[in-house]
DOLONU-293088 format. One line per field, with one value per residue: x, y, z of N, C-alpha, C, O, CB in turn; residue number from 1; residue in one letter. Coordinates in steps of 0.05 Angstrom, whole numbers, always signed. Glycine has a CB too. Layout:
n.X: X/...
n.Y: Y/...
n.Z: Z/...
ca.X: X/...
ca.Y: Y/...
ca.Z: Z/...
c.X: X/...
c.Y: Y/...
c.Z: Z/...
o.X: X/...
o.Y: Y/...
o.Z: Z/...
cb.X: X/...
cb.Y: Y/...
cb.Z: Z/...
nr: NUM/...
rest: a/...
end
This chain:
n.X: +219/+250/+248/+201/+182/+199/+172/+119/+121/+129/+77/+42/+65/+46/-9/-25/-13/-51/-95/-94/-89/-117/-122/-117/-91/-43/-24/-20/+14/+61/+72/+77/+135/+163/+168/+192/+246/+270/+311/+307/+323/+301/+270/+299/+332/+293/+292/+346/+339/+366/+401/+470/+532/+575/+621/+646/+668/+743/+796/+844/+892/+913/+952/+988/+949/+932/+868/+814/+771/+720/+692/+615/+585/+514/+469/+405/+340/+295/+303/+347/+379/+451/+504/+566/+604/+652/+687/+638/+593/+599/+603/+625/+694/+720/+722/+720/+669/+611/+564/+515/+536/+585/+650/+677/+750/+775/+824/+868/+884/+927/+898/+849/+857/+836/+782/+722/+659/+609/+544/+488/+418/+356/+292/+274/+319/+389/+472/+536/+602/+665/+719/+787/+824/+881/+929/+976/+1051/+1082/+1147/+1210/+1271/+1329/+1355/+1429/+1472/+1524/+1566/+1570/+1583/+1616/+1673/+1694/+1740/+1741/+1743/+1768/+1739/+1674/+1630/+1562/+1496/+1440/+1389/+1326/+1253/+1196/+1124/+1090/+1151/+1199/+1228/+1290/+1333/+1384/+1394/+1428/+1430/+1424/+1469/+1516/+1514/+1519/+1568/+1591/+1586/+1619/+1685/+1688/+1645/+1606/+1569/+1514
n.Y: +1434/+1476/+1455/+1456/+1502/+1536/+1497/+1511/+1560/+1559/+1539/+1574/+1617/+1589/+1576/+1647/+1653/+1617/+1640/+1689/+1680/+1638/+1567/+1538/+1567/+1575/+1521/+1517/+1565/+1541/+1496/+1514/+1550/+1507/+1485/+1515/+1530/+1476/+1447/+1463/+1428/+1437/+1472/+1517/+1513/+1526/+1582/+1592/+1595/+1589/+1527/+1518/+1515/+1495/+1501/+1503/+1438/+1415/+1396/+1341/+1309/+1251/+1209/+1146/+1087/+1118/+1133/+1177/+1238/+1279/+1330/+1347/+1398/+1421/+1485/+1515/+1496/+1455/+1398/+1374/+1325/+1294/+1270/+1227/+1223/+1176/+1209/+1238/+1213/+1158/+1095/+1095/+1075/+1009/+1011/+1063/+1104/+1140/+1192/+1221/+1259/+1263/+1232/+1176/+1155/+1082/+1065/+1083/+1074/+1071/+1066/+1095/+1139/+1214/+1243/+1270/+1274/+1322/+1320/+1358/+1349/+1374/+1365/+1388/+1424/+1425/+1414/+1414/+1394/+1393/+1355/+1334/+1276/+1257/+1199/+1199/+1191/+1211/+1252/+1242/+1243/+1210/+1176/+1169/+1112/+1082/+1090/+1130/+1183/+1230/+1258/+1334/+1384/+1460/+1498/+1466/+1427/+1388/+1346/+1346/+1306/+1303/+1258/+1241/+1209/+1190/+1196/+1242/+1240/+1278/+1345/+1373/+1420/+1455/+1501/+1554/+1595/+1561/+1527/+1562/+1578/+1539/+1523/+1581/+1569/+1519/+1493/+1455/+1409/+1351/+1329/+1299
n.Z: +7005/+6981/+6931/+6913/+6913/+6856/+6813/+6831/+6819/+6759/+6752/+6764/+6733/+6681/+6685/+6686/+6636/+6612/+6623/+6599/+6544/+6542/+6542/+6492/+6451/+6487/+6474/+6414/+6410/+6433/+6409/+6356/+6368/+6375/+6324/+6291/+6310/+6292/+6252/+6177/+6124/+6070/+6070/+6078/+6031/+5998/+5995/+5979/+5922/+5861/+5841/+5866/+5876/+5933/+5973/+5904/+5876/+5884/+5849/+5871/+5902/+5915/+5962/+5942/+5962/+6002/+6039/+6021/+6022/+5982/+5982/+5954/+5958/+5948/+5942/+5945/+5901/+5907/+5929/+5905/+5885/+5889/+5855/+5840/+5787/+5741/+5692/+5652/+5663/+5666/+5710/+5777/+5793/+5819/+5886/+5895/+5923/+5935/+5971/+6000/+5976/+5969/+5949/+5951/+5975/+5985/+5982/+5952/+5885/+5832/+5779/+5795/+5785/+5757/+5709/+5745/+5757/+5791/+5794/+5807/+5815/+5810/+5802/+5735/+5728/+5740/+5749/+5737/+5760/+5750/+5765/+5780/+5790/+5822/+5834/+5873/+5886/+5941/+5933/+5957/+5996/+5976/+6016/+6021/+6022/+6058/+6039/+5999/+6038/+6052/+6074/+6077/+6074/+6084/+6033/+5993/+5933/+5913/+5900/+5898/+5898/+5896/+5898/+5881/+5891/+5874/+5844/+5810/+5784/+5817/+5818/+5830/+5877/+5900/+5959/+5958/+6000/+6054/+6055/+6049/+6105/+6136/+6125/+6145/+6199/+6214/+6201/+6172/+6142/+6141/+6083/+6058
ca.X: +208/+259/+247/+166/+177/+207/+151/+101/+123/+125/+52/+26/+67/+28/-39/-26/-7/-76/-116/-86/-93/-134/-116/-120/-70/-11/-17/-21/+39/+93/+78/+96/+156/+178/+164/+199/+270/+277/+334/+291/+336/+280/+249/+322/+341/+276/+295/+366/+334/+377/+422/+496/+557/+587/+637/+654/+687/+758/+817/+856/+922/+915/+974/+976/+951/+911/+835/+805/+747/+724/+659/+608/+552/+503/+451/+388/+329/+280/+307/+372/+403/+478/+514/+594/+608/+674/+680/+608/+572/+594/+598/+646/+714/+709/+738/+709/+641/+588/+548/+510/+551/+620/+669/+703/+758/+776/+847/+881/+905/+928/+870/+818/+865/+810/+766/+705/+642/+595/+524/+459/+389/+329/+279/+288/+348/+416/+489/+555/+624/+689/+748/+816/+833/+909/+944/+1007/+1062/+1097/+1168/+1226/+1299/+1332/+1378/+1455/+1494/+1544/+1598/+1566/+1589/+1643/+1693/+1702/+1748/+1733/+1770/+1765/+1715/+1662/+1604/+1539/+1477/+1412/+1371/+1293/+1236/+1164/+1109/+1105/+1192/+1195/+1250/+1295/+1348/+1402/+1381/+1452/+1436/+1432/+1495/+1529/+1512/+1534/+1601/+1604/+1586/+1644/+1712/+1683/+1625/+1598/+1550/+1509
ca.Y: +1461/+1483/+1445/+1460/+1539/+1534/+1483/+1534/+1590/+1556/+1532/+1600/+1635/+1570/+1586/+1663/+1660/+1606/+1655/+1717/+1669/+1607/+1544/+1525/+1583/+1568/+1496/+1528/+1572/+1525/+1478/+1538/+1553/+1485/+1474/+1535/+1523/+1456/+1466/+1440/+1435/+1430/+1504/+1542/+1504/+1540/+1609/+1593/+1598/+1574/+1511/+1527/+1494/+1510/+1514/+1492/+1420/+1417/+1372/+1333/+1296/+1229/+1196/+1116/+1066/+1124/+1145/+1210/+1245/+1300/+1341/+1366/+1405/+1443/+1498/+1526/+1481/+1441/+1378/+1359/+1299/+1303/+1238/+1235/+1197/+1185/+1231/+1255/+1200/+1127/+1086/+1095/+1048/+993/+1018/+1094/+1111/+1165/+1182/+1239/+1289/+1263/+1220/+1171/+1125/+1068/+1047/+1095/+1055/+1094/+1062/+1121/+1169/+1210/+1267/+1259/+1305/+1320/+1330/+1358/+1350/+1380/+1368/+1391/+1433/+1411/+1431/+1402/+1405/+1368/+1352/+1315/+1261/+1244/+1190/+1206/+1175/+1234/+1258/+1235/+1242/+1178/+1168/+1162/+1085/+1097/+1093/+1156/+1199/+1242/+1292/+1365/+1409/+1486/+1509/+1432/+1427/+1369/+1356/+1324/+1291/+1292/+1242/+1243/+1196/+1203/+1203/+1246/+1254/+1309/+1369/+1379/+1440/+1464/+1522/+1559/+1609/+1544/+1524/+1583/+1587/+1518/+1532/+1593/+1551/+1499/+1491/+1431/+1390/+1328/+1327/+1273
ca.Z: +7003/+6958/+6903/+6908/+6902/+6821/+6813/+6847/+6809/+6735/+6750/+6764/+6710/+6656/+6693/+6683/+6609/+6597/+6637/+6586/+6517/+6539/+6539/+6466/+6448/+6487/+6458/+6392/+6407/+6443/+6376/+6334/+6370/+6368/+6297/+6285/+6322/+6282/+6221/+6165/+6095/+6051/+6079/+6069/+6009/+5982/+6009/+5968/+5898/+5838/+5848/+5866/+5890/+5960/+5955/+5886/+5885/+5871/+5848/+5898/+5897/+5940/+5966/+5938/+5996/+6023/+6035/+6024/+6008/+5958/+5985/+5931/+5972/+5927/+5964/+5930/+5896/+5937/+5945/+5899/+5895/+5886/+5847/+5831/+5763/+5737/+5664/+5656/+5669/+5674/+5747/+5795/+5793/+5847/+5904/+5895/+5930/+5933/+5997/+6007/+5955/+5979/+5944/+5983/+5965/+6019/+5982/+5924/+5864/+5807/+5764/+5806/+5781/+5729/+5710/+5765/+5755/+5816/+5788/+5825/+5799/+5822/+5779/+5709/+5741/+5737/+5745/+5749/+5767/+5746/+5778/+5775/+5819/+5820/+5855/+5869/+5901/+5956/+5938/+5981/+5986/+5977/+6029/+6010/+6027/+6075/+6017/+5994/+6058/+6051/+6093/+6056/+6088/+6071/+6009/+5972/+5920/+5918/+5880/+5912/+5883/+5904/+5890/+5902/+5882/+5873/+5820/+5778/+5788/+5828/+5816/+5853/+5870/+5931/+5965/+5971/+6027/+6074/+6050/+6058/+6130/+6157/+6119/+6162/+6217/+6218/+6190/+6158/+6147/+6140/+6079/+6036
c.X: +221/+250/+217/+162/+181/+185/+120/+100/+122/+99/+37/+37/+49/+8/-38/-25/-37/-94/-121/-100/-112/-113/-99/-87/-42/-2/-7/+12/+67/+88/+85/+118/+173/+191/+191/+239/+283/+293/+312/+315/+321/+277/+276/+326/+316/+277/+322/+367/+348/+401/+451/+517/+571/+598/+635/+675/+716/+772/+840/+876/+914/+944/+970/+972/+936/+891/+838/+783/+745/+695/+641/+579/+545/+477/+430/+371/+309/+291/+317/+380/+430/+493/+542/+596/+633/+666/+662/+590/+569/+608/+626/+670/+705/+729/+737/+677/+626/+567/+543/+529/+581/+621/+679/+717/+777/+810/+860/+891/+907/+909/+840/+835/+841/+801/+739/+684/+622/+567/+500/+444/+367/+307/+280/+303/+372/+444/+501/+585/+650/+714/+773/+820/+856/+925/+964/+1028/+1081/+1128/+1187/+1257/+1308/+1360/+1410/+1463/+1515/+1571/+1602/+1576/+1611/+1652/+1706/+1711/+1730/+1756/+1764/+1733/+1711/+1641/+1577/+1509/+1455/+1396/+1337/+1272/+1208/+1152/+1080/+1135/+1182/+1221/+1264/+1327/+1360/+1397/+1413/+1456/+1440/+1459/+1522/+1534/+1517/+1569/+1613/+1613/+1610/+1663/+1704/+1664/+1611/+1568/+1540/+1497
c.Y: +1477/+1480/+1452/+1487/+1538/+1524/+1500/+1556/+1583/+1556/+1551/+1620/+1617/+1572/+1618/+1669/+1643/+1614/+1674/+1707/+1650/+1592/+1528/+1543/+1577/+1542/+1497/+1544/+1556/+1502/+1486/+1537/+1541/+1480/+1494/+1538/+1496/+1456/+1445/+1447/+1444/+1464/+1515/+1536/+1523/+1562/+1614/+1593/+1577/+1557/+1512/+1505/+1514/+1506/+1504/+1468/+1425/+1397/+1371/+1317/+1270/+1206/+1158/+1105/+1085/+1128/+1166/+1214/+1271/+1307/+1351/+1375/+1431/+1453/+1503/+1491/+1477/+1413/+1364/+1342/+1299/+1267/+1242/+1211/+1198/+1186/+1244/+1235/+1164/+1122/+1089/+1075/+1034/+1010/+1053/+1090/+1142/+1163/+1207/+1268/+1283/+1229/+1204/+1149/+1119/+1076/+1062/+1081/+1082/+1091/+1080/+1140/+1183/+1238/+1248/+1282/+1294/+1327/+1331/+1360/+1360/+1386/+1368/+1406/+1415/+1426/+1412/+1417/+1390/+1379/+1332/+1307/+1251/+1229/+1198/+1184/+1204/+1231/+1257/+1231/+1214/+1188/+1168/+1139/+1101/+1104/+1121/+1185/+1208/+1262/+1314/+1382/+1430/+1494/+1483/+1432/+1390/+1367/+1331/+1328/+1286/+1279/+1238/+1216/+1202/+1204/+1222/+1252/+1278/+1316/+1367/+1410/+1452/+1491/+1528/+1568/+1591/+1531/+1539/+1586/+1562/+1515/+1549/+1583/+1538/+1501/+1465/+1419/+1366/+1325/+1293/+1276
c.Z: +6981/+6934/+6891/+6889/+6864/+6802/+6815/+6823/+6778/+6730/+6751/+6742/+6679/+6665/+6678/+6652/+6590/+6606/+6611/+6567/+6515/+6529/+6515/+6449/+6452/+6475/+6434/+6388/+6411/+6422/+6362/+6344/+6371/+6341/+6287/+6285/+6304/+6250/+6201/+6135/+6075/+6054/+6067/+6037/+5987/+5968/+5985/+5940/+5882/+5849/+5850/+5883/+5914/+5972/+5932/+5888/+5876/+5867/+5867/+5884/+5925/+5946/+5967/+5965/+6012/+6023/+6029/+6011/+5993/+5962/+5961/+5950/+5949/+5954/+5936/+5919/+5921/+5943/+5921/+5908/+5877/+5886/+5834/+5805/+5757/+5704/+5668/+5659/+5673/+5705/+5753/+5790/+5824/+5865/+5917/+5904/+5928/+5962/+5999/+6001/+5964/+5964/+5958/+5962/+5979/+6000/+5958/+5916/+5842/+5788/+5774/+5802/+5757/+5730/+5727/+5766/+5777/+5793/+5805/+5803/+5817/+5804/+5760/+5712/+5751/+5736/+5749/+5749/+5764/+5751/+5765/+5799/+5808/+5840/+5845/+5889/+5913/+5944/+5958/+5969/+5991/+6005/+6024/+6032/+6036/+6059/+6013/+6006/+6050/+6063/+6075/+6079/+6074/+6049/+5985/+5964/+5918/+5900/+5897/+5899/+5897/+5892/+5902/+5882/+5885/+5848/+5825/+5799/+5794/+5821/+5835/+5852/+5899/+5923/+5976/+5997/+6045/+6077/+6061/+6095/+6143/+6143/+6137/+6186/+6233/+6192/+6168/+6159/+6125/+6118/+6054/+6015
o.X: +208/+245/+211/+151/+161/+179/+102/+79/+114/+90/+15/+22/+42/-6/-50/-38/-45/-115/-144/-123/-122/-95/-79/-67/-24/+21/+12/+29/+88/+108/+101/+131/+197/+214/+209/+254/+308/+284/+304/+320/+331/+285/+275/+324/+321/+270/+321/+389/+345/+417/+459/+513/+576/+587/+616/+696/+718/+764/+852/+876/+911/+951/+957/+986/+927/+885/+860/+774/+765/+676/+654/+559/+558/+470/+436/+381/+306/+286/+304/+387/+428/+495/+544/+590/+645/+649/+663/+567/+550/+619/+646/+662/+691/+750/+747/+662/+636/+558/+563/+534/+597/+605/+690/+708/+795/+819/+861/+909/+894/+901/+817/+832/+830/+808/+735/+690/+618/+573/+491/+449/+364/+303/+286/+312/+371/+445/+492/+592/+654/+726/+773/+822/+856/+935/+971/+1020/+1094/+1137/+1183/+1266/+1297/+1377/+1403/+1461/+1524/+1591/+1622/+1578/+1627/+1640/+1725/+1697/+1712/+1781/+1755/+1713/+1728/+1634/+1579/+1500/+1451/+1385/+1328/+1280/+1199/+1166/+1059/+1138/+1166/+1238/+1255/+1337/+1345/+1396/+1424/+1472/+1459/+1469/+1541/+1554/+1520/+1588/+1636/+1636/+1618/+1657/+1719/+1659/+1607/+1547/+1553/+1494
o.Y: +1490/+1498/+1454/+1493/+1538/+1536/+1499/+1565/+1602/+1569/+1548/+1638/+1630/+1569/+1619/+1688/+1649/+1601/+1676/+1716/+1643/+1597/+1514/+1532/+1573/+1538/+1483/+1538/+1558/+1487/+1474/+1520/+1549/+1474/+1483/+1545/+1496/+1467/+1422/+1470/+1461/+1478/+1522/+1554/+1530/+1567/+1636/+1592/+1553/+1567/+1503/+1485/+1538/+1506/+1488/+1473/+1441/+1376/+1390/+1311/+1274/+1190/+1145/+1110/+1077/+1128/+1177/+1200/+1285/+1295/+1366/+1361/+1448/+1441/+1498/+1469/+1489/+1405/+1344/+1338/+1304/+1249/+1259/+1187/+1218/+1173/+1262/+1242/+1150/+1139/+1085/+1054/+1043/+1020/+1064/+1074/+1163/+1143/+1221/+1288/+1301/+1210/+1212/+1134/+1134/+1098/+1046/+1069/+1102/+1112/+1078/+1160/+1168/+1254/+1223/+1305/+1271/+1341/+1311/+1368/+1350/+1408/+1346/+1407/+1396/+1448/+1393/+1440/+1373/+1400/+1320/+1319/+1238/+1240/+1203/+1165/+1217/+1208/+1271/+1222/+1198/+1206/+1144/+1144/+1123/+1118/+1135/+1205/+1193/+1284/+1310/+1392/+1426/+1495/+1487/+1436/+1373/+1386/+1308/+1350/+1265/+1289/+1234/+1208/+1221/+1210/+1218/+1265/+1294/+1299/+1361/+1416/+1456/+1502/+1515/+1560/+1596/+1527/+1532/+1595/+1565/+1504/+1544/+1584/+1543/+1508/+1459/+1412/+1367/+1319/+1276/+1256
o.Z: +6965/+6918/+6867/+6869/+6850/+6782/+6798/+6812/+6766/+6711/+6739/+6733/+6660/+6645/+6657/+6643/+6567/+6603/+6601/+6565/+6493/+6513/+6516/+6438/+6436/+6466/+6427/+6371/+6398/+6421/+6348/+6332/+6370/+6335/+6274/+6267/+6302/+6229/+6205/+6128/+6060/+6036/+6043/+6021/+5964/+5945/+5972/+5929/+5885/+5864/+5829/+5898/+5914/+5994/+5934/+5900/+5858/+5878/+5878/+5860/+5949/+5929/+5983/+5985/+6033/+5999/+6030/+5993/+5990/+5952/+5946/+5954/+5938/+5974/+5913/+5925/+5943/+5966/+5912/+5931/+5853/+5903/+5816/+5805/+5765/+5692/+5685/+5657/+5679/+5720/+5738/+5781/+5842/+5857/+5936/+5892/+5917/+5971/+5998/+6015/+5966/+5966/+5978/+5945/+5986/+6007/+5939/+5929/+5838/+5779/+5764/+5816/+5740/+5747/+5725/+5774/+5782/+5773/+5817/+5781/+5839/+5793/+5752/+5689/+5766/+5724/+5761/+5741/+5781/+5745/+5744/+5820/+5787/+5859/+5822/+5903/+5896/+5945/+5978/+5948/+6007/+6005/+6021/+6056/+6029/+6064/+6018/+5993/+6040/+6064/+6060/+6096/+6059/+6051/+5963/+5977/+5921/+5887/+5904/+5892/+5909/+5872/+5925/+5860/+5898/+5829/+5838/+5820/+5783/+5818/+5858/+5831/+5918/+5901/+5994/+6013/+6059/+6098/+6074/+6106/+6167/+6154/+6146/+6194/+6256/+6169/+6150/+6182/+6100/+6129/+6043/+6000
cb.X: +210/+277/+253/+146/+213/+232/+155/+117/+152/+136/+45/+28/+106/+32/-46/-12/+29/-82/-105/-54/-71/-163/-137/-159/-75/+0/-36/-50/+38/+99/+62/+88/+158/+164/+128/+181/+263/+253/+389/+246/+349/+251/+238/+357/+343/+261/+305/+378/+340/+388/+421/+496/+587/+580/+662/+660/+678/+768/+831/+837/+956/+887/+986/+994/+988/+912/+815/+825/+728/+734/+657/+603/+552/+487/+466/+407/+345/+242/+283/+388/+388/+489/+490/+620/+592/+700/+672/+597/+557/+610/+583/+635/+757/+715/+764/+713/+641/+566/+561/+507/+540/+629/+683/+686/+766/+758/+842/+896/+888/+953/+864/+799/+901/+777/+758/+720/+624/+607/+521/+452/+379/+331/+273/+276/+342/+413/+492/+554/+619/+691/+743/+845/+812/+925/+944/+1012/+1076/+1095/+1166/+1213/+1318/+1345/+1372/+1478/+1506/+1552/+1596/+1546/+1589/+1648/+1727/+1671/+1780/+1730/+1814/+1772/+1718/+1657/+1612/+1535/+1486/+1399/+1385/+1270/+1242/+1161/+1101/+1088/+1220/+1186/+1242/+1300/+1330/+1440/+1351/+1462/+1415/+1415/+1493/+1511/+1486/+1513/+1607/+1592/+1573/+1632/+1739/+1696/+1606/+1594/+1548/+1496
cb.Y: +1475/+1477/+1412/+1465/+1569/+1510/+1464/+1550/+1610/+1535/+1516/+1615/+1642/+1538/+1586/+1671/+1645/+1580/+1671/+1728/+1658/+1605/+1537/+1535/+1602/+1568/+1480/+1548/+1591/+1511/+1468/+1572/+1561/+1466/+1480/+1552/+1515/+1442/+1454/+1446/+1415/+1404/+1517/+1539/+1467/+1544/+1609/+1578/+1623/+1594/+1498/+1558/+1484/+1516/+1516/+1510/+1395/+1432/+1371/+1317/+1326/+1208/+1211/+1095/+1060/+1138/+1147/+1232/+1245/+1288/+1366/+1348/+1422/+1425/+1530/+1548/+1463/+1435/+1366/+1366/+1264/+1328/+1221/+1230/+1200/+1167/+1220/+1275/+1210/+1103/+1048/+1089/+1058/+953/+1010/+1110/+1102/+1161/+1166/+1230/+1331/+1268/+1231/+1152/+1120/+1021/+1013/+1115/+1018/+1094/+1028/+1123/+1169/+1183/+1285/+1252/+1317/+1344/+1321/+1385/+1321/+1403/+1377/+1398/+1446/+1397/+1454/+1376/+1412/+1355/+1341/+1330/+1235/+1261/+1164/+1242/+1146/+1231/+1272/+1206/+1264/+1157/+1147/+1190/+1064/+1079/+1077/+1155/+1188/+1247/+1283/+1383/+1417/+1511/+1507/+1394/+1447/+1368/+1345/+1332/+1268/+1307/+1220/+1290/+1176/+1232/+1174/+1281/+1257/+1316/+1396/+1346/+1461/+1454/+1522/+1573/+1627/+1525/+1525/+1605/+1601/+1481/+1547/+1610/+1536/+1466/+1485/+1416/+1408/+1322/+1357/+1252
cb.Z: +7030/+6957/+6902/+6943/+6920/+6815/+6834/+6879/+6821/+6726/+6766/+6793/+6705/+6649/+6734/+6698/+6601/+6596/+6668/+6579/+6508/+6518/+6541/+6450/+6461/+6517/+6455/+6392/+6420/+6483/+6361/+6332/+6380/+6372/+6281/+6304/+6355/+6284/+6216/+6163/+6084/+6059/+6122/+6089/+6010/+5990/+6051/+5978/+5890/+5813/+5837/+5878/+5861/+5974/+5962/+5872/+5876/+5875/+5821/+5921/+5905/+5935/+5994/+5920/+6015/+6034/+6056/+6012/+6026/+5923/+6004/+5894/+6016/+5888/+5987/+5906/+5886/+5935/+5964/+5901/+5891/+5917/+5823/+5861/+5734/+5751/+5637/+5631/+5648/+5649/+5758/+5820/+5791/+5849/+5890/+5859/+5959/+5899/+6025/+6029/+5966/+6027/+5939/+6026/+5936/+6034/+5980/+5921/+5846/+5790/+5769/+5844/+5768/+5735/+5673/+5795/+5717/+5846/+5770/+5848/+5789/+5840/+5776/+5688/+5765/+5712/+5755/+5737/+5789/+5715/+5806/+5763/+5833/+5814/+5864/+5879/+5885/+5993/+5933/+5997/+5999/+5936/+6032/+6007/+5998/+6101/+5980/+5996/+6081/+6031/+6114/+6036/+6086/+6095/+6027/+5995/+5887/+5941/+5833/+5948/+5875/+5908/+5892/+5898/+5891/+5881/+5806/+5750/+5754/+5863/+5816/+5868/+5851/+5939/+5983/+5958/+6036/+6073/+6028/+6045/+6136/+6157/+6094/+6166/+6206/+6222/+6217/+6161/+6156/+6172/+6072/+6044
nr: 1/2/3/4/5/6/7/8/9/10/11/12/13/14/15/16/17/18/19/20/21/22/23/24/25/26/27/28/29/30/31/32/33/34/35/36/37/38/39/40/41/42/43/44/45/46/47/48/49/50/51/52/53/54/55/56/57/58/59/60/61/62/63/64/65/66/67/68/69/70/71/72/73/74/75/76/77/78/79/80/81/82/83/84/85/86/87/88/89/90/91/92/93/94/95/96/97/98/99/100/101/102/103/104/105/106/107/108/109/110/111/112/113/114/115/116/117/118/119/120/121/122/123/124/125/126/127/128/129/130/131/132/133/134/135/136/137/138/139/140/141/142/143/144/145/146/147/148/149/150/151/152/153/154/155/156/157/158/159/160/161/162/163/164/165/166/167/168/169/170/171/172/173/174/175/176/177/178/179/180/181/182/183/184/185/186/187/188/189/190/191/192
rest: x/x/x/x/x/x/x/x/x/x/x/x/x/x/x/x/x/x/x/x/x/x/x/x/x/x/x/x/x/x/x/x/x/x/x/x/x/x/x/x/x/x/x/x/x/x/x/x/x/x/x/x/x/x/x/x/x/x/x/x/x/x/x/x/x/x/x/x/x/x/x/x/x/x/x/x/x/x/x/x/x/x/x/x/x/x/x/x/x/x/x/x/x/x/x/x/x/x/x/x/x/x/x/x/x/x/x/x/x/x/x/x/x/x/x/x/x/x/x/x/x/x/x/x/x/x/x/x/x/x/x/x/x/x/x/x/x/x/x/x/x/x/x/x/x/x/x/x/x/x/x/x/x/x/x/x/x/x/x/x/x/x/x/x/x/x/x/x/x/x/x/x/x/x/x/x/x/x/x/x/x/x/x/x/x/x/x/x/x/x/x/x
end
C-alpha cells in the first residue's frame, strides 16, 4: 500500500500535466530537458570564440627514471585538435606520447630533454605554445664515510665540507643561524 501511493500520485501528477499540454508536448519537453542537461563540448567550445590556451602550457623539470605528464588544454573554436611536437614540428622521441592534448612520458632519459610546442588547429585557426622539458637528476647530500666524522668541542675550530650531487651540480651553502643554535644547544657536537 505504501509503495502504490508515490506510484498513484506520480501517475496523476503525468496525467495532470498531459491533460494541461497534451500528450505530444510533455514528450517534446522531457526530450528538451534532457538534451539540454547533457555537457556537450562542441556547443560551449562555440560560445568560447577565439582559440586560447587554459591554462597556458608550461616547462617542467622531470626527475630521470620517472613519468610525467605536461597538459595542453585549449578552449574556444568548434572542434580543435591539439598535437605536441618536439621543436615546432617533428615526431615525438620514442618513449614520449601525445593523447588527447597531454604529453606523457612512460621512462625519462635525458635524450626527451627539448623545446616541445603544443599546437591547436581548428580549421584555418591555429596557435601554439612552447615549452622546455628538462630531465634532471634531484640534488642530494652525499653522505660522509665514517672516517669523515669528527668530535669539536666549543671554542676549537674545524672546517666541514659539503658535498652534494645532482644534474645540473647543484649549489650549495651553510645556513649559520642553524648552526648557531645547536652550538647553543650543547657543549659540543657531533657534526659531518
Amino acid at each position: 500500500m505504501c509503495v502504490m501511493r508515490p506510484i498513484l500520485v506520480v501517475m496523476l501528477f503525468l496525467s495532470g500535466i498531459e491533460h494541461s499540454f497534451g500528450s505530444e508536448d510533455v514528450v517534446h519537453h522531457s526530450a528538451h530537458r534532457i538534451r539540454n542537461h547533457r555537457a556537450s563540448r562542441r556547443h560551449r567550445a562555440v560560445n568560447d570564440g577565439e582559440l586560447h590556451f587554459e591554462p597556458e602550457p608550461y616547462s617542467k623539470n622531470l626527475e630521470l627514471n620517472t613519468s610525467g605528464k605536461i597538459h595542453c588544454k585549449v578552449a574556444g573554436g568548434v572542434a580543435p585538435t591539439v598535437q605536441w611536437f618536439l621543436n615546432d614540428e617533428d615526431p615525438l622521441p620514442e618513449g614520449v606520447t601525445s593523447a588527447n592534448g597531454t604529453l606523457m612520458v612512460a621512462d625519462a632519459e635525458r635524450r626527451h630533454s627539448g623545446q616541445y610546442t603544443c599546437k591547436a588547429v581548428d580549421g584555418d585557426r591555429s596557435i601554439t605554445a612552447k615549452i622546455n622539458l628538462d630531465v634532471v637528476v634531484a640534488p642530494r647530500v652525499v653522505e660522509p664515510s665514517p672516517g669523515q666524522q669528527m668530535h669539536v668541542t666549543v671554542g676549537q675550530t674545524v672546517v666541514l665540507h659539503c658535498v652534494a650531487t645532482g644534474d645540473p651540480p647543484p649549489t650549495t651553502h651553510w645556513d649559520g643561524r642553524n648552526l648557531d643554535k645547536l652550538g647553543k644547544q650543547r657543549e659540543s657536537l657531533l657534526l659531518f
